[in-house]
PDB file of N, CA, C and O in Angstrom:
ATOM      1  N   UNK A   1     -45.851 175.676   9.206  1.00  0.00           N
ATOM      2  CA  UNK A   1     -45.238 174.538   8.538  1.00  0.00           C
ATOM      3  C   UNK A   1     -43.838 174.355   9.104  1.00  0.00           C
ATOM      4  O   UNK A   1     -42.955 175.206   9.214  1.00  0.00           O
ATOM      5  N   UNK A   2     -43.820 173.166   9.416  1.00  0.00           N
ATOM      6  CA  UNK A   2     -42.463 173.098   9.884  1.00  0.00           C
ATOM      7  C   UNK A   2     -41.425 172.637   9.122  1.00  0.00           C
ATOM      8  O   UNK A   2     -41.725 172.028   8.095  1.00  0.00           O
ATOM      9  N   UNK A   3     -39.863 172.844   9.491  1.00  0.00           N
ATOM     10  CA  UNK A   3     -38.831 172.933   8.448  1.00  0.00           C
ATOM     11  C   UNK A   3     -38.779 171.502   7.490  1.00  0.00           C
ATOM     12  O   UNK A   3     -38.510 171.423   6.291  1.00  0.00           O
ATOM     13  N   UNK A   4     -39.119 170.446   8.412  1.00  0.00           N
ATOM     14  CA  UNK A   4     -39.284 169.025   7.818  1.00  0.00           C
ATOM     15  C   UNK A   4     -40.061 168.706   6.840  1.00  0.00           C
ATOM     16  O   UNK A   4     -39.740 167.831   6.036  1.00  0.00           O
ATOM     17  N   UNK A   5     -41.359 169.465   6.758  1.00  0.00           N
ATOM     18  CA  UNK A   5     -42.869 169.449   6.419  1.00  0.00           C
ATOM     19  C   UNK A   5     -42.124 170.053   4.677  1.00  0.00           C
ATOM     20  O   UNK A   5     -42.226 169.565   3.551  1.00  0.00           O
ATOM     21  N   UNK A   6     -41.509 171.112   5.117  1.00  0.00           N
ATOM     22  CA  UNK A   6     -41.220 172.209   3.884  1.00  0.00           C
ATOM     23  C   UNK A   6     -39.884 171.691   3.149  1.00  0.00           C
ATOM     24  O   UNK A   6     -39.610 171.932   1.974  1.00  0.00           O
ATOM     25  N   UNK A   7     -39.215 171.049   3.912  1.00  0.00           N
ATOM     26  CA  UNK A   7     -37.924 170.267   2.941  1.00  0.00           C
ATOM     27  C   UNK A   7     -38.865 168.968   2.009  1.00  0.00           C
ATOM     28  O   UNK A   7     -38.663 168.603   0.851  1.00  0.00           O
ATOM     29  N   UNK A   8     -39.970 168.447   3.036  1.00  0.00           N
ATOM     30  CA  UNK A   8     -40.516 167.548   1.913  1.00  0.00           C
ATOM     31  C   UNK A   8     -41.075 168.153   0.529  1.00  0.00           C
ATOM     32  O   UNK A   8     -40.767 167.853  -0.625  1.00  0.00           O
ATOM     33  N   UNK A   9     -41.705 168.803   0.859  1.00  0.00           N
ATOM     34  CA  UNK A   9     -42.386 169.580  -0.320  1.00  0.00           C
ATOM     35  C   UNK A   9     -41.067 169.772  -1.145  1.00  0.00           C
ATOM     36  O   UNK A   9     -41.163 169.264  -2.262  1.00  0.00           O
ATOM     37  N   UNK A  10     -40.162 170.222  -0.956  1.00  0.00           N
ATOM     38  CA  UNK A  10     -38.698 170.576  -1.854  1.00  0.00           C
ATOM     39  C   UNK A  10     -38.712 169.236  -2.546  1.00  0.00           C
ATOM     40  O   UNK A  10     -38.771 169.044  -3.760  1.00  0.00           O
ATOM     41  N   UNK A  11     -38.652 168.407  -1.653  1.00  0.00           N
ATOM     42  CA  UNK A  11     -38.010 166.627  -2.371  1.00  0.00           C
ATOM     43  C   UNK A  11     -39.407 166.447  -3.610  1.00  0.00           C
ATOM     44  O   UNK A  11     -39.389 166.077  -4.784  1.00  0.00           O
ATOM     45  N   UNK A  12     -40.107 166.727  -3.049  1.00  0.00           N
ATOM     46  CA  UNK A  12     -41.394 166.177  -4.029  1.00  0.00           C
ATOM     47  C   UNK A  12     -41.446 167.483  -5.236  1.00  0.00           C
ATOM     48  O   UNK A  12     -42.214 167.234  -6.164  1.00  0.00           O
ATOM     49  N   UNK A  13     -40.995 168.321  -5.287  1.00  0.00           N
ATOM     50  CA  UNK A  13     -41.132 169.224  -6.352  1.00  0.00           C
ATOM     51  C   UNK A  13     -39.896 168.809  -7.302  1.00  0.00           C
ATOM     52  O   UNK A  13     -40.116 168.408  -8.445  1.00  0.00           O
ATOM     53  N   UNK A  14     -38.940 168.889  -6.928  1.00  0.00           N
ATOM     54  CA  UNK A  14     -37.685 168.291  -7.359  1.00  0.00           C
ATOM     55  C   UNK A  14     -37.787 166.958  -7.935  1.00  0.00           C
ATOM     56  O   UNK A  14     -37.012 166.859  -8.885  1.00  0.00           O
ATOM     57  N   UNK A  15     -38.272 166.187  -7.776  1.00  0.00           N
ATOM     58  CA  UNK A  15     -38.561 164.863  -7.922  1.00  0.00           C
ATOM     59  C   UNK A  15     -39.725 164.464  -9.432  1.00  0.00           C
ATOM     60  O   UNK A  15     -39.576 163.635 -10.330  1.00  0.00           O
ATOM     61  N   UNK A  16     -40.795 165.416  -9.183  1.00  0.00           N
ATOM     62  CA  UNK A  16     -41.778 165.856 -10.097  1.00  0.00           C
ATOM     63  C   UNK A  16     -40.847 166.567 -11.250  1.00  0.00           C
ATOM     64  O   UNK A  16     -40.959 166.092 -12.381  1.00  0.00           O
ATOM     65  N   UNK A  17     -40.130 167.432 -11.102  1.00  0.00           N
ATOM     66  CA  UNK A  17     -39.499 168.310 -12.043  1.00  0.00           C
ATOM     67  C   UNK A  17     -38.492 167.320 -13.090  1.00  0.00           C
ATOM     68  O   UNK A  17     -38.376 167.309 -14.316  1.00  0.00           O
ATOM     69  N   UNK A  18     -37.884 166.572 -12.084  1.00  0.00           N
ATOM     70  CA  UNK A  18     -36.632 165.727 -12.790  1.00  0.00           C
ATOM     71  C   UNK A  18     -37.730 164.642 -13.319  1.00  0.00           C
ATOM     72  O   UNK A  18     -37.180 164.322 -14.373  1.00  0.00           O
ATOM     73  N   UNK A  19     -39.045 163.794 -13.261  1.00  0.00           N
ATOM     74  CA  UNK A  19     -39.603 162.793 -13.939  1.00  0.00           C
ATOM     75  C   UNK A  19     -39.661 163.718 -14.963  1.00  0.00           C
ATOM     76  O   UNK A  19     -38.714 163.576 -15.736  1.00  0.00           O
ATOM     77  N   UNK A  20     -40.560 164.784 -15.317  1.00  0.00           N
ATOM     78  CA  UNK A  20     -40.773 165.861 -16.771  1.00  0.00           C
ATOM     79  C   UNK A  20     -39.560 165.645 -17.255  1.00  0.00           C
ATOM     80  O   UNK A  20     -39.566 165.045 -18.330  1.00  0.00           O
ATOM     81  N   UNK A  21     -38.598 165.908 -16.861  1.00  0.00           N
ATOM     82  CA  UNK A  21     -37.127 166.113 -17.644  1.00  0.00           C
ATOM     83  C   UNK A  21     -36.802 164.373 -18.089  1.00  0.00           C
ATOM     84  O   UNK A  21     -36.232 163.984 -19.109  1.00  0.00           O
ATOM     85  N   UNK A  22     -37.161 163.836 -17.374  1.00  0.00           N
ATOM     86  CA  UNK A  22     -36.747 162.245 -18.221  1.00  0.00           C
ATOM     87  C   UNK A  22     -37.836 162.209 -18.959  1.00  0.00           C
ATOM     88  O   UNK A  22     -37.489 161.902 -20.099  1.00  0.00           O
ATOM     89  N   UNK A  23     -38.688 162.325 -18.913  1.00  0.00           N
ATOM     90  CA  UNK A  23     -40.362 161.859 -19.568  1.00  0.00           C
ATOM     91  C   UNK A  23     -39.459 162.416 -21.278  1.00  0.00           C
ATOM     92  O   UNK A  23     -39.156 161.750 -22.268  1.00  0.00           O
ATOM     93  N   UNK A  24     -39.260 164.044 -20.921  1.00  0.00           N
ATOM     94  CA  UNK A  24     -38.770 164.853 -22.107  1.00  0.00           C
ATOM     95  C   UNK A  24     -37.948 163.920 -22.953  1.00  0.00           C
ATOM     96  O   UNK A  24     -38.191 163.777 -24.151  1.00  0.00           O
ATOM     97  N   UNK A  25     -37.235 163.454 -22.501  1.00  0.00           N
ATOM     98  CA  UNK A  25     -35.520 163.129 -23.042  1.00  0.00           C
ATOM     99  C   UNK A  25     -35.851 161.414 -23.893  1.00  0.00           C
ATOM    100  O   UNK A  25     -35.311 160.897 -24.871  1.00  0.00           O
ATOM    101  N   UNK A  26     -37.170 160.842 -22.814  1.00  0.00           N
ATOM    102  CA  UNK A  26     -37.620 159.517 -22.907  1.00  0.00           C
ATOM    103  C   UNK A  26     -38.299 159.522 -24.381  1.00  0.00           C
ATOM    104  O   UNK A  26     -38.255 158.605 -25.202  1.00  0.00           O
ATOM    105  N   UNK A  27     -38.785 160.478 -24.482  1.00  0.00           N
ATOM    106  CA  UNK A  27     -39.829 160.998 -25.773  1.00  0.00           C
ATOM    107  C   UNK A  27     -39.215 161.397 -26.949  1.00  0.00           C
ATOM    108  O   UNK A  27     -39.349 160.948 -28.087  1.00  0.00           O
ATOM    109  N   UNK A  28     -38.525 162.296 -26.529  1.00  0.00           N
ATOM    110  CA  UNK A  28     -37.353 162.547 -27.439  1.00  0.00           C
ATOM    111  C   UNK A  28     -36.371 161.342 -28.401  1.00  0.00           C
ATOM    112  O   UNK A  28     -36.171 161.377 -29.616  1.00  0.00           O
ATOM    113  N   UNK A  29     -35.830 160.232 -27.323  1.00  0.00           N
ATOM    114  CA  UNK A  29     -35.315 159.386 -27.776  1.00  0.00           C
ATOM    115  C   UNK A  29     -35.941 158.685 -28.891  1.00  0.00           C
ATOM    116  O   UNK A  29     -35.394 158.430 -29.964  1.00  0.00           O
ATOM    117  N   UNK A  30     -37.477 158.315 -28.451  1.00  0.00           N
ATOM    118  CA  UNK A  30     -37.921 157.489 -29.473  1.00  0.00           C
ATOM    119  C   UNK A  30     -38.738 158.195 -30.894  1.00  0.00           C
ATOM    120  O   UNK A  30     -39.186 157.630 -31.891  1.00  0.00           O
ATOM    121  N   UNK A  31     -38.714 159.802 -30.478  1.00  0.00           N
ATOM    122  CA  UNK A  31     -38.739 160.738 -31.723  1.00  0.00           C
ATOM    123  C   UNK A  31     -37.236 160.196 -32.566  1.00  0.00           C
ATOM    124  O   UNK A  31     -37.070 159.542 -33.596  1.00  0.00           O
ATOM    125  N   UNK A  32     -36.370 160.759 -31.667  1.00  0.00           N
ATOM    126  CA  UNK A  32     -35.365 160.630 -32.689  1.00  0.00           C
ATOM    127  C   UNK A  32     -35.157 159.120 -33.110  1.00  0.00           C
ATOM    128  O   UNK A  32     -34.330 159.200 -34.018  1.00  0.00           O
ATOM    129  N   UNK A  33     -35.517 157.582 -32.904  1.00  0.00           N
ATOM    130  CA  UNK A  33     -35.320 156.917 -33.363  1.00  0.00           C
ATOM    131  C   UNK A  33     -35.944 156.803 -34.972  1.00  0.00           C
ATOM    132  O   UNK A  33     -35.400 156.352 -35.979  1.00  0.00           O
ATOM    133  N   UNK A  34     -37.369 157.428 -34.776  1.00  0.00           N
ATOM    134  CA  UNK A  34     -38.172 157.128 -35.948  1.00  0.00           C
ATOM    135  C   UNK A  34     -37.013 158.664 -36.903  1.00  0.00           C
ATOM    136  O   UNK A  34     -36.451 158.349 -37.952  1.00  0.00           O
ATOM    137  N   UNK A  35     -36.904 159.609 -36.551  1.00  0.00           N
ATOM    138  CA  UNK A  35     -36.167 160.277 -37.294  1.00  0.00           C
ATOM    139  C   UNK A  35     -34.413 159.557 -38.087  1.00  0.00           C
ATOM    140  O   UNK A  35     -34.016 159.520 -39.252  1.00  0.00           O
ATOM    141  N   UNK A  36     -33.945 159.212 -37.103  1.00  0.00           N
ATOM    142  CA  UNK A  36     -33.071 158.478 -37.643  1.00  0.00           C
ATOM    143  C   UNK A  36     -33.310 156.789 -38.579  1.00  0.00           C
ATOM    144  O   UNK A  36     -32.445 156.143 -39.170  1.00  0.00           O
ATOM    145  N   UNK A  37     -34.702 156.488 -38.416  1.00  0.00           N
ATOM    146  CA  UNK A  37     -34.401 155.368 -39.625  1.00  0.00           C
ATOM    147  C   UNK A  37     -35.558 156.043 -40.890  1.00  0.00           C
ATOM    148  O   UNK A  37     -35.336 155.708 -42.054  1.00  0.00           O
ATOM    149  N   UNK A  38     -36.533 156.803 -40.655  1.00  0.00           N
ATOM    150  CA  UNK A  38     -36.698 157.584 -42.085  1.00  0.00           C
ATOM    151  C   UNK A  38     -36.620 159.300 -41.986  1.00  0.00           C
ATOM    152  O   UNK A  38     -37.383 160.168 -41.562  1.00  0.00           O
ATOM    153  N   UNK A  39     -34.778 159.285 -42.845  1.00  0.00           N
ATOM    154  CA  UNK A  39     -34.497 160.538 -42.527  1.00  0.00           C
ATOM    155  C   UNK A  39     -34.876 161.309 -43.996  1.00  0.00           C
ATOM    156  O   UNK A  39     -34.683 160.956 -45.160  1.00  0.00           O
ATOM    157  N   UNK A  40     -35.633 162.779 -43.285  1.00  0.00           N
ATOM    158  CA  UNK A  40     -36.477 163.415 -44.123  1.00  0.00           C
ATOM    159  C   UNK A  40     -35.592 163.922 -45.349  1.00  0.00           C
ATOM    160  O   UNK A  40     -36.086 164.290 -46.415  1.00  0.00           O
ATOM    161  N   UNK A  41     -33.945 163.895 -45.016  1.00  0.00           N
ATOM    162  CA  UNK A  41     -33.180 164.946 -45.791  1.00  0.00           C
ATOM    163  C   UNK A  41     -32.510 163.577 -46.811  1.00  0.00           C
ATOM    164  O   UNK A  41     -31.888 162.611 -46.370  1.00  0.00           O
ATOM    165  N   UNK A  42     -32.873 163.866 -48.334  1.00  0.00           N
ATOM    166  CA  UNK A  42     -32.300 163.095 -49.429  1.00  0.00           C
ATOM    167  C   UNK A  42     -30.386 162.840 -49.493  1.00  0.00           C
ATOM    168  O   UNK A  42     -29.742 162.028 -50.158  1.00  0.00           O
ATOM    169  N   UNK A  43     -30.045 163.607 -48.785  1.00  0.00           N
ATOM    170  CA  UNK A  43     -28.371 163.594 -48.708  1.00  0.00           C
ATOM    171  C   UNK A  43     -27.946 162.405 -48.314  1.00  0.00           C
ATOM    172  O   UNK A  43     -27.049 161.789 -48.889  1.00  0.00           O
ATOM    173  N   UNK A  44     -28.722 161.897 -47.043  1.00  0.00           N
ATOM    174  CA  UNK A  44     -28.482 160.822 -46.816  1.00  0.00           C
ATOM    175  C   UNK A  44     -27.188 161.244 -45.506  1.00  0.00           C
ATOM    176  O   UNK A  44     -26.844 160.266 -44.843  1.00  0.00           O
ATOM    177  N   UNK A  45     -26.749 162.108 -45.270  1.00  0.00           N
ATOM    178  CA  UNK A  45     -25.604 162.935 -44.076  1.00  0.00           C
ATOM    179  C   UNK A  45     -26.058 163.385 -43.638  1.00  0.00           C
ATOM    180  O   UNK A  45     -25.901 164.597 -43.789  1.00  0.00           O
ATOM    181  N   UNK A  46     -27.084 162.923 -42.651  1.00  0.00           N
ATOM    182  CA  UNK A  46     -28.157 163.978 -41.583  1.00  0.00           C
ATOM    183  C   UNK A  46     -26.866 163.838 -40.112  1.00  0.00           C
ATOM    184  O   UNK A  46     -26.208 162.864 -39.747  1.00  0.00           O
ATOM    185  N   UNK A  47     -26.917 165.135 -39.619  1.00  0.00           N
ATOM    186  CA  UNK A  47     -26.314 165.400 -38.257  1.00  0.00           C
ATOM    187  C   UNK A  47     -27.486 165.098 -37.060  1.00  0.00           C
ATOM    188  O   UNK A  47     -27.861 165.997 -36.307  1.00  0.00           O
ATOM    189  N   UNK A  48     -27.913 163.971 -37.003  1.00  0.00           N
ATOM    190  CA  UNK A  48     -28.544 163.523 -36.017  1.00  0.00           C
ATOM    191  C   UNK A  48     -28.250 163.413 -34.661  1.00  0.00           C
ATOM    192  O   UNK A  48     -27.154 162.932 -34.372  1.00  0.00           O
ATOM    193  N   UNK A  49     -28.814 163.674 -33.993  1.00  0.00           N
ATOM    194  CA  UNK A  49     -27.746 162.725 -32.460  1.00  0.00           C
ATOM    195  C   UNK A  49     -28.428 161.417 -32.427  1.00  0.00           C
ATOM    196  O   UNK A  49     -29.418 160.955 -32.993  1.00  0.00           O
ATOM    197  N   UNK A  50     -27.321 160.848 -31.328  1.00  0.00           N
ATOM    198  CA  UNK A  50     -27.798 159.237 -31.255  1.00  0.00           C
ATOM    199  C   UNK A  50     -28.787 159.581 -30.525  1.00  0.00           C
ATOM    200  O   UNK A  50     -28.719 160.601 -29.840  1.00  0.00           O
ATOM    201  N   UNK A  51     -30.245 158.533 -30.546  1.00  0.00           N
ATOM    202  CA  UNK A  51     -30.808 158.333 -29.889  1.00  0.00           C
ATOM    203  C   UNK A  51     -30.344 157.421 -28.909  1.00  0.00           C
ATOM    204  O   UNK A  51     -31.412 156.856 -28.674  1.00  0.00           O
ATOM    205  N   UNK A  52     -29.495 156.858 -28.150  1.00  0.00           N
ATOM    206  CA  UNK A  52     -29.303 156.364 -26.940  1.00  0.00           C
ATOM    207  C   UNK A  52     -28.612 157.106 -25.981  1.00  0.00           C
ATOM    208  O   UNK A  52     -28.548 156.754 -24.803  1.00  0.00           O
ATOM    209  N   UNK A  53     -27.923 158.445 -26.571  1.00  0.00           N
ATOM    210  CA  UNK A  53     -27.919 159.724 -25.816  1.00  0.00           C
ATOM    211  C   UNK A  53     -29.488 160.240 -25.117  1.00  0.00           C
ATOM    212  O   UNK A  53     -29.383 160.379 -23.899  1.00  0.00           O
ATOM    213  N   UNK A  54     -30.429 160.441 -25.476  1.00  0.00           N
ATOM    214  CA  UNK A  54     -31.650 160.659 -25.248  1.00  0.00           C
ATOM    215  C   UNK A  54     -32.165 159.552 -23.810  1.00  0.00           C
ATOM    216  O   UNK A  54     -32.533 159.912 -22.692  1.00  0.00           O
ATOM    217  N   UNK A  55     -32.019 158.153 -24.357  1.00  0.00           N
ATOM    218  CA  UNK A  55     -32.276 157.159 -23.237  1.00  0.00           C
ATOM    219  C   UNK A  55     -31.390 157.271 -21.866  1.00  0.00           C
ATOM    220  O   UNK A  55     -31.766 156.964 -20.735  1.00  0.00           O
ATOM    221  N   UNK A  56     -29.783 157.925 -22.361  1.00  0.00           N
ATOM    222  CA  UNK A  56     -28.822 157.624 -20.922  1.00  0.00           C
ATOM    223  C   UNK A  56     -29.121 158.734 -20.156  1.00  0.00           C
ATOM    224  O   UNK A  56     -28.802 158.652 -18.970  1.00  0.00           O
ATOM    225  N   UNK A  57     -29.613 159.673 -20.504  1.00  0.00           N
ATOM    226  CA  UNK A  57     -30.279 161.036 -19.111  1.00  0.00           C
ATOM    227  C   UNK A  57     -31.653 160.497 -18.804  1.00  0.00           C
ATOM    228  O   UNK A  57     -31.966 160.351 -17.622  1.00  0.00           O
ATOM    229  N   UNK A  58     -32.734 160.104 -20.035  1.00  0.00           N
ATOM    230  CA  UNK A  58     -33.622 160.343 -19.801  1.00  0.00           C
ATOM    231  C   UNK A  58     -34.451 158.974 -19.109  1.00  0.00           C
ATOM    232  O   UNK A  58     -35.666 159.004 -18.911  1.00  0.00           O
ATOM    233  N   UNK A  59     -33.666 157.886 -18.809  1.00  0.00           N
ATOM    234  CA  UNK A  59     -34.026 156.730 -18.217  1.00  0.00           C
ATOM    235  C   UNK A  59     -33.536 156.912 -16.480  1.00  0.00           C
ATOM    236  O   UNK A  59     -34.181 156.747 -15.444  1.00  0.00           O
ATOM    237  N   UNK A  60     -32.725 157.146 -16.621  1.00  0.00           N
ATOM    238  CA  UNK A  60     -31.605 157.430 -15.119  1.00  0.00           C
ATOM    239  C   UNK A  60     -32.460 159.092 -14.496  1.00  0.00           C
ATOM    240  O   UNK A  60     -32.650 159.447 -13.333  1.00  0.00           O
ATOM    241  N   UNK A  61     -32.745 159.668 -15.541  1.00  0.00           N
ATOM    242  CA  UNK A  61     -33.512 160.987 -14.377  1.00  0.00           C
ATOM    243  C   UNK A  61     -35.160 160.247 -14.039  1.00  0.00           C
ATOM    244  O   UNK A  61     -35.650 160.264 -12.910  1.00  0.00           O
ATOM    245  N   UNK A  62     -35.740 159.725 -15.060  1.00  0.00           N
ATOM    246  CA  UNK A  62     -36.994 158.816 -14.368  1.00  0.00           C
ATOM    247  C   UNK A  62     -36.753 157.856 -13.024  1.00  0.00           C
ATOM    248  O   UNK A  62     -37.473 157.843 -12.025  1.00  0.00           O
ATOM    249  N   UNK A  63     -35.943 157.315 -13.181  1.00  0.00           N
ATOM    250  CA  UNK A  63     -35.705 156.938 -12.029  1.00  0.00           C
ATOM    251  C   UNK A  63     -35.332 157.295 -10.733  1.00  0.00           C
ATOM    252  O   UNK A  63     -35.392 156.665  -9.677  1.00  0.00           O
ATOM    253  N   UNK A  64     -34.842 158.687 -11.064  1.00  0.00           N
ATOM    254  CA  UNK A  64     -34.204 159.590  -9.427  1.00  0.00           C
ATOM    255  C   UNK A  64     -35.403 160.214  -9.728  1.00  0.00           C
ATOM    256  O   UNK A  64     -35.468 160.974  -8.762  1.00  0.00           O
ATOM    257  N   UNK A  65     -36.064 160.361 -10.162  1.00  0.00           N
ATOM    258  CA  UNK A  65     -36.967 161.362  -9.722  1.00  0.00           C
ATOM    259  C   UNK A  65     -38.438 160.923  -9.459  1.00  0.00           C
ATOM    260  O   UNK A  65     -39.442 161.526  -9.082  1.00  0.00           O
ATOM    261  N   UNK A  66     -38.115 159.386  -9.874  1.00  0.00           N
ATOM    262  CA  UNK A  66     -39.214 159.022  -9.020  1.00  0.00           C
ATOM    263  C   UNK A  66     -39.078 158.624  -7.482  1.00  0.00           C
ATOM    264  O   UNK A  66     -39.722 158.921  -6.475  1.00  0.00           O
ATOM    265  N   UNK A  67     -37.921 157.795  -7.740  1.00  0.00           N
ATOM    266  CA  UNK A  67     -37.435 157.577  -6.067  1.00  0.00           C
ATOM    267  C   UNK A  67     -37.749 159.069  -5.418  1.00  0.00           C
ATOM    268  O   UNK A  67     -38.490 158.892  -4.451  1.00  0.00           O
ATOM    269  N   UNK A  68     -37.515 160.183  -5.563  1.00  0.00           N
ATOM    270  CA  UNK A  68     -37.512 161.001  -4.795  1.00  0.00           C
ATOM    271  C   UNK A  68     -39.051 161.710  -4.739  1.00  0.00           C
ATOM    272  O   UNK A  68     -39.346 162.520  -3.860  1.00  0.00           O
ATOM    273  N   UNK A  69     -39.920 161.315  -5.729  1.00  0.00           N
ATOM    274  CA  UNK A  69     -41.028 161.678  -5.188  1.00  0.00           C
ATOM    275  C   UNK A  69     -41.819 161.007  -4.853  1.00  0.00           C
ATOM    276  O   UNK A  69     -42.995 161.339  -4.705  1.00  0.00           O
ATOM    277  N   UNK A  70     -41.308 159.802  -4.637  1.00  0.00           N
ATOM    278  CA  UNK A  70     -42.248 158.870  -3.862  1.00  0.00           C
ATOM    279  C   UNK A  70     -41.589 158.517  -2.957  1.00  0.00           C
ATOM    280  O   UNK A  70     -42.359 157.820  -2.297  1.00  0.00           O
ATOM    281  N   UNK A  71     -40.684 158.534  -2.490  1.00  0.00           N
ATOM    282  CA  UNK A  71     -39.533 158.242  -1.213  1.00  0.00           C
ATOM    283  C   UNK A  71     -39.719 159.630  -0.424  1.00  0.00           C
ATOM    284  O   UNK A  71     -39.279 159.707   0.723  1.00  0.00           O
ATOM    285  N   UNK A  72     -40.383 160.763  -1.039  1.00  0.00           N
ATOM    286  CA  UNK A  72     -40.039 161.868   0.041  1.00  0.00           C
ATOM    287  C   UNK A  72     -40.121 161.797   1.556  1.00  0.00           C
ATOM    288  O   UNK A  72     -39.334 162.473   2.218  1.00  0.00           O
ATOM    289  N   UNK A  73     -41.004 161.037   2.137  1.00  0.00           N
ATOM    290  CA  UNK A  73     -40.791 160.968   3.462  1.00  0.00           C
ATOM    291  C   UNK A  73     -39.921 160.102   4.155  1.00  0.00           C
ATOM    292  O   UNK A  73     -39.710 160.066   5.367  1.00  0.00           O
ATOM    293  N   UNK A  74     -39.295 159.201   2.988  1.00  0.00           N
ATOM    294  CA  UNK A  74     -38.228 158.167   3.629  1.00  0.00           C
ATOM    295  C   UNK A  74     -37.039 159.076   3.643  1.00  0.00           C
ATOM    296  O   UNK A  74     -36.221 158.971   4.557  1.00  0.00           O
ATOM    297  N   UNK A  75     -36.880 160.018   2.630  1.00  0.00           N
ATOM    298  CA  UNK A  75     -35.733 160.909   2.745  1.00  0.00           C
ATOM    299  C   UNK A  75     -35.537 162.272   3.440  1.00  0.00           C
ATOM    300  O   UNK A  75     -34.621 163.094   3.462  1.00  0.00           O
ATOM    301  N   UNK A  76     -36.737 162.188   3.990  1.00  0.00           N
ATOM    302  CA  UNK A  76     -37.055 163.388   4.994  1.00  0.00           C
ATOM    303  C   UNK A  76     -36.553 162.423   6.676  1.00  0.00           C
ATOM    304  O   UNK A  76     -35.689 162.574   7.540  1.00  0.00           O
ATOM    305  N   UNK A  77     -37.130 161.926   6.544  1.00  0.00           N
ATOM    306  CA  UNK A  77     -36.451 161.180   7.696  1.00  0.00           C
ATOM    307  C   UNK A  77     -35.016 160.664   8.074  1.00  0.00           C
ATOM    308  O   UNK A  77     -34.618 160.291   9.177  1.00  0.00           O
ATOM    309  N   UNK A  78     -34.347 160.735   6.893  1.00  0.00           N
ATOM    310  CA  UNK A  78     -32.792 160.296   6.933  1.00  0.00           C
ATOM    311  C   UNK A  78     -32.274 162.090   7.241  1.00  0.00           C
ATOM    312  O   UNK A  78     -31.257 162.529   7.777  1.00  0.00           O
ATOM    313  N   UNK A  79     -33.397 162.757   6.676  1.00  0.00           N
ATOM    314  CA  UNK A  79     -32.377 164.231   6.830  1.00  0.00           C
ATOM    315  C   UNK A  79     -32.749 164.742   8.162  1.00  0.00           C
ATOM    316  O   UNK A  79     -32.029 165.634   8.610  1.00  0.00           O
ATOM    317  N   UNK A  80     -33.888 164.280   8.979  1.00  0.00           N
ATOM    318  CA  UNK A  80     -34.491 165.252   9.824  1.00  0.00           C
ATOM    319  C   UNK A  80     -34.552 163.790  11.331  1.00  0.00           C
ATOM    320  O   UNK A  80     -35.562 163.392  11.911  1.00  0.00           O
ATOM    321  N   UNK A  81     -33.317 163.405  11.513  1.00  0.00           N
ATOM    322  CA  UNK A  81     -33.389 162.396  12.472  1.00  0.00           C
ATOM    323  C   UNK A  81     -33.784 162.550  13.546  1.00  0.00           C
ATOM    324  O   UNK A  81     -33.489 163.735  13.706  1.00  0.00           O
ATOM    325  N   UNK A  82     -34.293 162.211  14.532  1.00  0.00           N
ATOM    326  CA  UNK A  82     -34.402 162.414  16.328  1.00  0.00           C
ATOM    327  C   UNK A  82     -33.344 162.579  16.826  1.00  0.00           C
ATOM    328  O   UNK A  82     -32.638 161.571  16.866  1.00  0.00           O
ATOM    329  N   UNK A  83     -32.923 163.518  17.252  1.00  0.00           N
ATOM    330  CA  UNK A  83     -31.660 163.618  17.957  1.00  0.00           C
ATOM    331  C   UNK A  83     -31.198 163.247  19.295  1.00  0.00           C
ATOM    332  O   UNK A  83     -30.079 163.176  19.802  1.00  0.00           O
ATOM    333  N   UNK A  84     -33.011 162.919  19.943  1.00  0.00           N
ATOM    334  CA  UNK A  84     -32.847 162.652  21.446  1.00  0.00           C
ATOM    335  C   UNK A  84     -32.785 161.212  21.215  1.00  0.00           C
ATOM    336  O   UNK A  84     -33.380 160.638  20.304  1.00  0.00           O
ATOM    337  N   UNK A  85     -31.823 160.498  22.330  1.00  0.00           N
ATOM    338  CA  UNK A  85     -31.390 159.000  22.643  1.00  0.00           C
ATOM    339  C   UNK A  85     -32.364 158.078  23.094  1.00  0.00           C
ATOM    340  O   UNK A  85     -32.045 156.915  23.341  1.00  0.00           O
TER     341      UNK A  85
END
């Protein structure tokens, strides 16, 4: 396997890894929306986080991480140029 062959595989694992991590955060968000409009605790002072914290990682890592696993060979090629003229 050559070094090009094996940096792709890097881009495409990386790429796969960071969509899970938005997918997570994407899922999360709209958990926590339904949590934040019927909140289980009678106090009515639930320490929630915002759900649009959830959307600002987890929209922006779907997107790099798809570019990068479907771009892997466009970005293998910017890293692994022809050097001869």
């Amino acid at each position: 396997m050559k070094p090009s062959e094996l940096f792709g595989v890097v881009v495409r694992t990386i790429g796969f890894l960071v969509i899970l991590y938005g997918l997570w955060n994407v899922w999360a968000g709209f958990e926590n929306i339904f949590e934040n409009i019927l909140p289980t605790n009678e106090s009515g002072d639930a320490d929630l986080p915002s759900s649009l914290s959830y959307f600002a990682f987890g929209v922006p890592a779907l997107v790099l991480g798809t570019v990068c696993f479907f771009l892997a060979d466009w970005i293998v090629k910017l890293a692994y140029r022809d050097s001869s003229p």
